[in-house]
C-alpha positions in Angstrom: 0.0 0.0 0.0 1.1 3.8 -1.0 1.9 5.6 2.5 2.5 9.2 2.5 5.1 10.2 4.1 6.2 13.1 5.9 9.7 13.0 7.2 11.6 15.0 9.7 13.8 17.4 8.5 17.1 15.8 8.1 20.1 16.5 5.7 20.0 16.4 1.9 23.0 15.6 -0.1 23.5 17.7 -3.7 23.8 14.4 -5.9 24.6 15.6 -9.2 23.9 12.1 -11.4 21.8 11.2 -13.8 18.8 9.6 -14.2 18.2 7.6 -17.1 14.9 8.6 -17.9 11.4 10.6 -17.2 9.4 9.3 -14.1 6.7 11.8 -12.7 6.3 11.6 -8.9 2.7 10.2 -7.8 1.2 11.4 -4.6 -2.1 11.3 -3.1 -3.9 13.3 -0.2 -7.4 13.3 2.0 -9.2 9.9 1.9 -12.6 9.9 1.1 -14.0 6.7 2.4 -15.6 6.1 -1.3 -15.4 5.5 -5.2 -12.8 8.5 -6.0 -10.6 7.5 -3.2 -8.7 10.6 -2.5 -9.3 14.5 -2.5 -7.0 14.9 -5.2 -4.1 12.4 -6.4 -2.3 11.1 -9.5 0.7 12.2 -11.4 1.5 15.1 -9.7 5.4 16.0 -11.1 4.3 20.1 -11.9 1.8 20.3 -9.2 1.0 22.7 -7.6 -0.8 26.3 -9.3 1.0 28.1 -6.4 4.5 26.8 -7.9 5.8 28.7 -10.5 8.2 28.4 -12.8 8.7 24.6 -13.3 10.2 25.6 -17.1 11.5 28.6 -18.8 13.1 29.2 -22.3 16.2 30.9 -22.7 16.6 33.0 -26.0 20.5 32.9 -25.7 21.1 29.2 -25.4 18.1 28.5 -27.1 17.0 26.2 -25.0 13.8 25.5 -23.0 15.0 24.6 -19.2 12.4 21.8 -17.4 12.5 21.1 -13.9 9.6 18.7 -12.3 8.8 16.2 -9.5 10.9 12.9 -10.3 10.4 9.2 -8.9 13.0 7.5 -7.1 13.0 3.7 -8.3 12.3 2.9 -4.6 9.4 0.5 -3.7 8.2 3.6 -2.2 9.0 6.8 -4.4 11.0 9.3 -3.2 10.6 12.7 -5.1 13.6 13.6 -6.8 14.3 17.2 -8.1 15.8 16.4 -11.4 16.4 19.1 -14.2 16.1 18.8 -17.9 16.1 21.2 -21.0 14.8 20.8 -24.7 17.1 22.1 -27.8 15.2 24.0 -29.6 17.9 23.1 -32.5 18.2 19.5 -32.0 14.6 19.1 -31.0 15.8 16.6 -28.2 15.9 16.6 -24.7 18.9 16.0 -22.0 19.1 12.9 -20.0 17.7 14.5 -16.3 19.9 15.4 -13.6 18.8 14.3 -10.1 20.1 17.5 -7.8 19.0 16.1 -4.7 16.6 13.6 -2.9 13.6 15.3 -0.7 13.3 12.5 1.6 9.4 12.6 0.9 7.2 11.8 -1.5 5.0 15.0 -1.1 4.5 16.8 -4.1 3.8 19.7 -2.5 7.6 20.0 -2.2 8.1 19.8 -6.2 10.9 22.8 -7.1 10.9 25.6 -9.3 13.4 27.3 -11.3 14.9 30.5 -12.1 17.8 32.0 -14.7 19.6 35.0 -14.2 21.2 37.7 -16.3 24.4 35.8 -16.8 22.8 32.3 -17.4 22.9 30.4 -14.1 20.2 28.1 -13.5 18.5 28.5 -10.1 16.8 25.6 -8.5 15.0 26.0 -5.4 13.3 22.9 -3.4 10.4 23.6 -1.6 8.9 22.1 1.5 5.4 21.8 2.6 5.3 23.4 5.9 8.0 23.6 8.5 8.5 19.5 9.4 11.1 19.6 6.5 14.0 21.7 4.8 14.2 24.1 1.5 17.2 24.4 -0.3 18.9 26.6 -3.3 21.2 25.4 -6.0 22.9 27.0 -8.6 24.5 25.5 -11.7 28.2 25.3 -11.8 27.9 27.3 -15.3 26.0 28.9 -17.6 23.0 27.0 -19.4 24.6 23.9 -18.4 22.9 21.2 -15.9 25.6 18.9 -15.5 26.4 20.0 -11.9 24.9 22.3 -8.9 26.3 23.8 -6.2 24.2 23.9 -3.2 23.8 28.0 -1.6 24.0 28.4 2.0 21.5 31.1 1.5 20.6 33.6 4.8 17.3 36.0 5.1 16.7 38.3 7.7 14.8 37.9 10.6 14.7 40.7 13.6 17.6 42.5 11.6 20.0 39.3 11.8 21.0 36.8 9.4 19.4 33.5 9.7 19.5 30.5 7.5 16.7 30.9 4.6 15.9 27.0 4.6 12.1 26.8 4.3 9.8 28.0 2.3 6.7 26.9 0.4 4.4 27.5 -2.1 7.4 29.4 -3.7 6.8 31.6 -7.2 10.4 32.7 -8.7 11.3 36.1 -10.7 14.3 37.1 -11.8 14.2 40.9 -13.2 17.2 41.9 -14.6 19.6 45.0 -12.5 17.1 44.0 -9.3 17.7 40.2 -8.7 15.0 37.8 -7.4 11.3 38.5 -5.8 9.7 35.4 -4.7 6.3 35.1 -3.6 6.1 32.5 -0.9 3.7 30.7 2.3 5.4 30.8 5.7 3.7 29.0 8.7 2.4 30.6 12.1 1.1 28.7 15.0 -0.8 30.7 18.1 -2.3 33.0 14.9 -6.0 31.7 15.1 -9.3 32.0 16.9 -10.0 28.1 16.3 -7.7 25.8 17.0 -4.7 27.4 18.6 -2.0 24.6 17.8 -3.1 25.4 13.8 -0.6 26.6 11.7 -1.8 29.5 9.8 -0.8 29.8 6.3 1.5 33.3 6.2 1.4 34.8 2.3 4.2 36.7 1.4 7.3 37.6 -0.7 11.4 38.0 -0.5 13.9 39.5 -2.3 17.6 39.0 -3.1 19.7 41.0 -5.6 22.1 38.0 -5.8 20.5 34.6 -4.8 22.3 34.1 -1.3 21.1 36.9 0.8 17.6 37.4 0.8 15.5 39.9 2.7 13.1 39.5 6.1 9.8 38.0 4.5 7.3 40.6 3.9 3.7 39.6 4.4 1.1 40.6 1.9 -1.9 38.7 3.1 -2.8 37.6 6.6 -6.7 37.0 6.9 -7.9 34.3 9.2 -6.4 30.9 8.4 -4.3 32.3 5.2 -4.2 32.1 2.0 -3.2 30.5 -1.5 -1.3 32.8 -4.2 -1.2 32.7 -7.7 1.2 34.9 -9.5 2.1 36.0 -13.2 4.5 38.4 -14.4 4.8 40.9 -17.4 7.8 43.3 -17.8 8.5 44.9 -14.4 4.7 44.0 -12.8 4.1 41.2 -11.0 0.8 40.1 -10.2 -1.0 37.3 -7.2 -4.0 36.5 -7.2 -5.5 35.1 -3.8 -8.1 33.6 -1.8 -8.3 32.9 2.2 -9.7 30.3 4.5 -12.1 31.1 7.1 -10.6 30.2 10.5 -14.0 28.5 11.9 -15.1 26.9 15.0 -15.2 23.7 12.9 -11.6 23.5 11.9 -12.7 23.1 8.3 -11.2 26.9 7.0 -8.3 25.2 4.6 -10.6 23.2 2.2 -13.5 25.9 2.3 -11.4 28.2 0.6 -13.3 30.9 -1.0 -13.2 34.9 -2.4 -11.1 36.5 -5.1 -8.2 39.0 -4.0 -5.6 40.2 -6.5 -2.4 42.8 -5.9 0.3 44.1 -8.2 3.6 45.8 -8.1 5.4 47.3 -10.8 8.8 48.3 -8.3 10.1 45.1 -6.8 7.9 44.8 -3.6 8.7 48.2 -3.0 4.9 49.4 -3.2 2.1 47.0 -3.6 -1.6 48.0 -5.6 -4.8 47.3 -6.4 -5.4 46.6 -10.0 -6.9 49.8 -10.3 -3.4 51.5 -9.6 -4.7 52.0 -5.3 -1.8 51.6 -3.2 -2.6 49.1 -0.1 -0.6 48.6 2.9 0.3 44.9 3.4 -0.4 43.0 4.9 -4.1 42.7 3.8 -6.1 41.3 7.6 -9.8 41.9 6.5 -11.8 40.0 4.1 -13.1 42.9 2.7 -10.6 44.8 1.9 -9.4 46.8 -1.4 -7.6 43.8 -3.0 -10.8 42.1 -3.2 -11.9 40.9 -6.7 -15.2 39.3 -5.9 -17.4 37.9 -2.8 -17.5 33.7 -3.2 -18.3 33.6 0.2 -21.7 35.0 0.5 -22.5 32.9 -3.2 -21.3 29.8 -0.6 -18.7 29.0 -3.2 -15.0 27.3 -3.1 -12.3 29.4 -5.1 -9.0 27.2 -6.8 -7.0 29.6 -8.5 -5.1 28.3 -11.6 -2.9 31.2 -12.9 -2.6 34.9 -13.6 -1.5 36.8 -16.8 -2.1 40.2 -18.8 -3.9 41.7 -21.8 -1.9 43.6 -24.3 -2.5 47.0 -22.0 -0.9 45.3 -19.2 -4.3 44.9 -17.4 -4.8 41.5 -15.2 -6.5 38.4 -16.3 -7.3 35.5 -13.8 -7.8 32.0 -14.4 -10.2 30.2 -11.4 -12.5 27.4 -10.8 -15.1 27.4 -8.5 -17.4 24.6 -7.1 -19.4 24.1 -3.8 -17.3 22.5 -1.6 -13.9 20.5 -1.5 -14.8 16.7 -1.4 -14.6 15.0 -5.3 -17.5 14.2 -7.0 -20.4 14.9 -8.4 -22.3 16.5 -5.4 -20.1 19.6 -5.6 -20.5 20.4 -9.4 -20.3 22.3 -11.3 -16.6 22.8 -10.9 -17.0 26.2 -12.9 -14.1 27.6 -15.2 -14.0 31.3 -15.3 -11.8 34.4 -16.0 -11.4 37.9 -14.2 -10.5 40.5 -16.7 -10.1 44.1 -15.3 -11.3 46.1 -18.4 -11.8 49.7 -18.3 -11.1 49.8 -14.9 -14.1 47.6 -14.0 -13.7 43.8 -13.6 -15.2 41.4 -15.9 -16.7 38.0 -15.4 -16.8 35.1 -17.9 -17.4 31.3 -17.5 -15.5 28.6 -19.9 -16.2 25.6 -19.4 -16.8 23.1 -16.9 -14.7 20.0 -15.5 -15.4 17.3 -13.1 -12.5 17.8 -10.3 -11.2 21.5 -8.4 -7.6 20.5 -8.5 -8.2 20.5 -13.0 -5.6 23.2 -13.4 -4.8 24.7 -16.3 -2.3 27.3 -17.6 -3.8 30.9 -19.7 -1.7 32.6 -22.5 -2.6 35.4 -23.9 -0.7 36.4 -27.3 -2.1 39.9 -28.2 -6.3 39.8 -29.1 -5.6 35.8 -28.7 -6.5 33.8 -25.5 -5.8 30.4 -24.8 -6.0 27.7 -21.8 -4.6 24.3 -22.2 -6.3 22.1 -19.5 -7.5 19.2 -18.9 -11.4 19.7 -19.0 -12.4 16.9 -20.8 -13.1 13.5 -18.8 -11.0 10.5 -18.8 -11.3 6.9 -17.4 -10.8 7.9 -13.8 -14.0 10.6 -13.8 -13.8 13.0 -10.7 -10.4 12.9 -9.8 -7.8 15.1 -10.4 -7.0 16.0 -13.6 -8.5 14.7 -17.2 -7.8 15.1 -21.1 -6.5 18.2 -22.0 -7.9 20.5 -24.6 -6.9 23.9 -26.0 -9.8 26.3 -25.8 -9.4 29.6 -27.2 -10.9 33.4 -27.4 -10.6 36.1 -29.2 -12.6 38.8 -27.7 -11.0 39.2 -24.3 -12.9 35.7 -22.6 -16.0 36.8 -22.9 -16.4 33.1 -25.4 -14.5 30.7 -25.9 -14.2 28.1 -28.5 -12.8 24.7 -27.9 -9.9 24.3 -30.5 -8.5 21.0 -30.1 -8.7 17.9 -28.0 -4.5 17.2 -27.1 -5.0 14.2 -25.6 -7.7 11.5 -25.9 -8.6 7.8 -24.9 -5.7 8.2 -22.4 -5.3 5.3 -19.8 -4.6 7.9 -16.9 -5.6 11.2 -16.0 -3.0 14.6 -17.3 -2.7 17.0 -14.7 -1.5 20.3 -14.0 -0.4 21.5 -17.7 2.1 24.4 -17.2 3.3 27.5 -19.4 6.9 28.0 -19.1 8.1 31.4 -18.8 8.7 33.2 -21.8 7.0 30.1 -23.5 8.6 29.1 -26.9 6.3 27.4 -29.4 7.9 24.1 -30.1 7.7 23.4 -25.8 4.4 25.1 -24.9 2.8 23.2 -21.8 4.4 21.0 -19.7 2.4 18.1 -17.5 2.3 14.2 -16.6 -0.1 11.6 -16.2 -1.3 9.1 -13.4 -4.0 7.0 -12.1 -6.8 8.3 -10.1 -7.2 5.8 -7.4 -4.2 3.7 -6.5 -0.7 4.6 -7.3 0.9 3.8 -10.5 3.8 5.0 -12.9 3.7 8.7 -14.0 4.7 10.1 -17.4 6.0 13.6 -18.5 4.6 15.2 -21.7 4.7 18.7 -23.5 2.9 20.1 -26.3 3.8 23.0 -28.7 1.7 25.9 -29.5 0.1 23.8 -32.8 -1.3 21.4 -29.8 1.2 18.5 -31.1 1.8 16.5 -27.8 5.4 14.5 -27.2 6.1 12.1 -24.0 9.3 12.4 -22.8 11.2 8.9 -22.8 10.5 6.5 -19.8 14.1 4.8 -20.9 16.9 6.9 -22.7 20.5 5.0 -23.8 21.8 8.2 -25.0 22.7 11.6 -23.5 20.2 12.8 -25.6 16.9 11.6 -27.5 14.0 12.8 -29.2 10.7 12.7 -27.7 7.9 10.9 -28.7 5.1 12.3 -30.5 2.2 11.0 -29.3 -0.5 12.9 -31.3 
């Protein structure tokens, strides 16, 4: 039987080998005591929303750099940070490098990646709350994954230096002259009305100009239980969307998440605003308050929020689902897909589609007058759990319809989940996900799909340094 596992913190060596192919990490959490098994599960190696970037593409090396949650070979997985890139030139991929071994097999501690000006590749491991460690690695040299050093990064805390080794729910920017802003979740106990010993989920951001020395964390959002953030970035403004969970006296805030909050700053965390240009002063502690996008909570209504991005006059554009409650199946449809457009300074409301799960992310693009999502709102064999086939749906006047273009995947034997848009996407490697079953653990595969909606597995097996992947459709 799959156990989850949740491991004390305990050292982590930098490996540096390679792994001789692509295997996802599957994880599972909340039992459900019926057909669908778990609250969410399946191949989870680019999960979750409130990770971001797990790929970016580099215009100098031409090259689109891949990180994701690997598989140990282990009767139990381990999660592996490994780190990959496609050549754009060759149109093959690198044999993975394993960086290190988490100790867990919680996906929640999948990394992320960065690139600064001079080419280094960042990768930073997450951890899902404070039982274990983060860490940061840097590649030994430019564009090159061969080898990473590990950095004995600091932060500051009551103007002193401490060790900057956990963090979660980390999103990544690099901006060029200023360094690194990271939005991230830090974890308070003694915070909350109900249940005193609950850790309350913290949402903020840091900041280093050079990777190793970051700033005290800055808090942007502390309303009852806390919050989930999802962030997007265009030029110098960087944008989270939010919701919070209602600390109540029946201990059930976290999966009741609900509302619609969004802030921006164009001048690295210097000042943070409402989408209407209204300067706020973080942290937000009220539920209504100025960031606030749009009341779910009176509408009794769960909010997922899947990514953020921006029209071609810079205004913010948010991807959400929303359902009635937490719990899989069919009692809390419809798990509604809709965007937030602020448009002539007044935000707008549209509906997609619909899906069967809450955790059905997808990821938005938006390429001038053009809107696309690739997710997977299309049933597959496991209905009502996480994840499904994934289709390409696009609009062309701003979200308020949407057509649905192509079907990527179809008669799949597991579900796809979590399709991501690397930063500063490149046509030939345009989303990035993997597969798993439902309902009981099982293998998990890696796939991407360029902009034309051509979809390629990476190989389960490789012989050589390098190979091409597999076009699957």
């Amino acid at each position: 039987m799959f156990v989850f596992s949740c491991l004390s913190a305990q050292q982590t060596t930098t490996l540096n080998t390679k792994d001789d192919g692509f295997r996802g990490i599957w994880y599972f959490i909340g039992k459900t005591n019926n057909e669908y098994v778990h609250k969410y599960s399946g191949g989870l190696g680019t999960y979750p929303a409130n990770h971001y970037p797990f790929a970016i593409y580099s215009k100098a090396a031409d090259k689109t750099f891949f990180c994701y949650g690997g598989a140990s070979k282990d009767s139990i997985p381990s999660l592996l940070h490994e780190v990959s890139y496609f050549d754009h030139k060759t149109k093959m991929v690198s044999r993975p490098t394993i960086i290190l071994d988490k100790k867990t097999n919680d996906a929640h501690d999948n990394p992320v990646l960065s690139l600064d000006d001079a080419g280094f590749i960042w990768l930073f491991s997450t951890s899902h709350g404070v039982e274990r460690p983060s860490y940061i690695h840097r590649s030994k040299k430019p564009f090159d994954i061969s080898a990473f050093e590990k950095i004995d990064a600091t932060r500051i805390l009551e103007n002193r230096k401490v060790p900057f080794d956990n963090y979660s729910y980390f999103q990544v920017y690099h901006q060029k002259k200023y360094g690194f802003l990271a939005l991230m979740t830090h974890y308070e106990k003694g915070m909350l009305k109900y249940g005193k010993n609950k850790l309350r989920r913290s949402m903020g951001f840091v900041s280093s100009k050079d990777g190793e020395e970051w700033s005290e964390i800055k808090d942007l959002g502390i309303i009852e239980e806390g919050h989930y953030q999802t962030s997007g970035i265009k030029g110098n403004k960087i944008g989270t969307a939010f919701n919070f969970h209602p600390d109540t006296e029946k201990g059930a805030g976290l999966d009741y998440r609900t509302n619609l909050y969004y802030l921006q700053t164009t001048d690295f965390g210097n000042t943070w605003k409402t989408a209407h240009n209204k300067q706020v002063k973080v942290p937000v502690n009220e539920i209504k308050n100025a960031a606030l996008v749009k009341d779910y909570q009176k509408e009794g209504l769960n909010v997922y929020i899947n990514d953020v991005a921006f029209d071609a006059k810079n205004n913010p554009i948010i991807l959400y689902i929303t359902s009635k409650g937490p719990d899989p199946g069919p009692q809390n449809a419809p798990y509604t897909w809709n965007v937030a457009h602020l448009k002539n300074q007044n935000w707008k409301f549209y509906e997609i589609t619909t899906s069967d799960h809450n955790y059905d992310m997808g990821s938005l693009y938006v390429e001038g007058n053009l809107w696309r999502i690739i997710a997977p709102t299309e049933p597959s064999p496991q209905a009502f759990n996480t994840g499904g086939e994934i289709v390409l749906w696009e609009s062309s006047n701003e979200g308020k319809t949407w057509i649905k273009l192509k079907q990527l995947t179809k008669n799949s034997r597991f579900n796809h989940s979590y399709p991501r848009k690397p930063l500063s996407a490149h046509s030939d490697f345009y989303a990035f996900w993997a597969d798993g079953y439902g309902r009981k653990v099982s293998e998990s595969n890696l796939y991407f799909a360029d902009y034309k909606g051509h979809v390629y597995q990476l190989p389960q097996k490789m012989i050589s340094e390098f190979e091409k992947p597999k076009l699957i459709k």
